[in-house]
N, C-alpha and C positions, 0 to 999 in steps of 0.2 A: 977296088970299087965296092966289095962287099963289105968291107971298115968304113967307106963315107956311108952308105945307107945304115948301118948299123949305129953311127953315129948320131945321122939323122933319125930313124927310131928312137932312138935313147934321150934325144934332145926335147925333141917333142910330146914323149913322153911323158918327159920332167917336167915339159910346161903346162902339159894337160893335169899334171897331177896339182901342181901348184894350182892353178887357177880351181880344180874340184875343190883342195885344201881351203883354199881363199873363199870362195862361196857358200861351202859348210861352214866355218868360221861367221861370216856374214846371218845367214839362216838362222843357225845356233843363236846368235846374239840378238835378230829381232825374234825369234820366238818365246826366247826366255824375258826380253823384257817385254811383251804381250801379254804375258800371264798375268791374269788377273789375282790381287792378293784381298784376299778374303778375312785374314786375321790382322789384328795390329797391336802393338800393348796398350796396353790404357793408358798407362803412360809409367814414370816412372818408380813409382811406390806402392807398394802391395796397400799401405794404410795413408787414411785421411791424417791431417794436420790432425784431428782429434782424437781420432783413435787412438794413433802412435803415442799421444799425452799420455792419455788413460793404459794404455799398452806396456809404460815406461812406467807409471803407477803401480799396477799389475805386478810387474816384473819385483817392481822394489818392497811390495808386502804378501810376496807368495812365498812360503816357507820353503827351505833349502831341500825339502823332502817334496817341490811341486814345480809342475812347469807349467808354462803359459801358453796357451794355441791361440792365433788368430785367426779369424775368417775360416772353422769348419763347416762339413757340408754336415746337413744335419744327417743325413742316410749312413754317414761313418760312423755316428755316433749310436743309432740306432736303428733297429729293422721292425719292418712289418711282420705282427705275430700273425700272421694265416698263413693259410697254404696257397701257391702261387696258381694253383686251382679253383681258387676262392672267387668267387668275381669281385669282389672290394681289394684285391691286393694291387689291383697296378694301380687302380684308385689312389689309394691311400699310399702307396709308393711314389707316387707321382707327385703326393702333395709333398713331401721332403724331400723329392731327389733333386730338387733347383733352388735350396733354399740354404744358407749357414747358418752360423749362431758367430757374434759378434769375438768370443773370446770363451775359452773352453778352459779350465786349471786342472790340470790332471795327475796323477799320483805316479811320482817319478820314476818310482820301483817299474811299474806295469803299464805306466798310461792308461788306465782308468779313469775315466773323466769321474772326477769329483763335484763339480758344480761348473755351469754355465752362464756367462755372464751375458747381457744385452745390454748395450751402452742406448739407452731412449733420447734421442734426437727431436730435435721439432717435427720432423716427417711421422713420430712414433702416435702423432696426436691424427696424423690422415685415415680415415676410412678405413682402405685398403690396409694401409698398414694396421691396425689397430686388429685389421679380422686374421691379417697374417700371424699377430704377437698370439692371440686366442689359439690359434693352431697350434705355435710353439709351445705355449704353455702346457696347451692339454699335451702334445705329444711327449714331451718329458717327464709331467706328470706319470702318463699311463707306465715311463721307461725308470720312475724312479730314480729319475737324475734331478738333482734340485737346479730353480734357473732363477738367478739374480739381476732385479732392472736395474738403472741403474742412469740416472739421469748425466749428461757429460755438465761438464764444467773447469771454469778453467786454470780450476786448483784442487785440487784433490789430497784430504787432508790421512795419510798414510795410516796411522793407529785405525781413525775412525773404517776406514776403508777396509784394513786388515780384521777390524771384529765384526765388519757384516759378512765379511765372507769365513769366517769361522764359525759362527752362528749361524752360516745358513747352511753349511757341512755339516754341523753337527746335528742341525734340527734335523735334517735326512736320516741320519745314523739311529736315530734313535726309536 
């Protein structure tokens, strides 16, 4: 008698456990798909049809002694000279910490950026855009990094390409 109750505990048991299993199971799976998703990727390439052209450009007249970066933030490239006690420093932090630069060539030894490139787009001709390019200017400027415009198109003739970004390294250097 005390083997059939123990058996019945035991049975019952098992089914109470499934059926908790089966429910958490259930739970689990509409909770997780309820979550709202908040990121998504842009889609499937870091760079535009244009970029990637001028990128592959890039690639093909930058010297064996240089490499190419695309899409840097500009704040890696460069920091705000104050003190973070300053009242202008988040300011002025704030205006480079959401911003890149189109393509970055940097010196292969150290990564040192050597010159900065902007590929100028029809958008480069907007307002907005226009007072962002003045930002960038001046702030490389102040950082002593040279920055090269640089209009897209949709053949880019390599020698020619390769001697304005030699001349515009060198004019820095000097």
């Amino acid at each position: 008698m005390l083997q059939n109750f123990s058996n019945t505990i035991f049975l019952f048991g098992s089914i109470f456990l499934l059926v908790v299993v089966f429910v958490a199971i259930i739970v689990f799976k509409k909770f997780r798909g309820s979550v709202r998703r908040i990121y998504k990727s842009k889609g499937p390439y870091l760079l535009s049809p244009g970029e990637k052209k001028f990128f592959d450009a890039l690639v093909a007249v930058a010297g064996q002694d240089q490499y190419v970066c695309p899409k840097v933030r500009i704040a890696d490239l460069v920091e705000v000279d104050l003190p973070e006690s300053d009242k202008n420093f988040w300011a002025s932090f704030n205006k480079i910490s959401q911003k890149h630069v189109d393509f970055v060539i940097c010196d292969r030894a150290d990564f040192s950026p050597l010159l900065i490139i902007e590929l100028d787009g029809g958008s480069h001709n907007e307002k907005s855009q226009s007072l962002r390019d003045e930002l960038v200017n001046k702030v490389f400027k102040d950082a002593d990094i040279p920055i090269l415009h640089i209009k897209p198109t949709n053949f880019y003739e390599y020698k020619s390409l390769r001697e304005q970004i030699s001349m515009t390294i060198k004019e820095n250097n000097n």
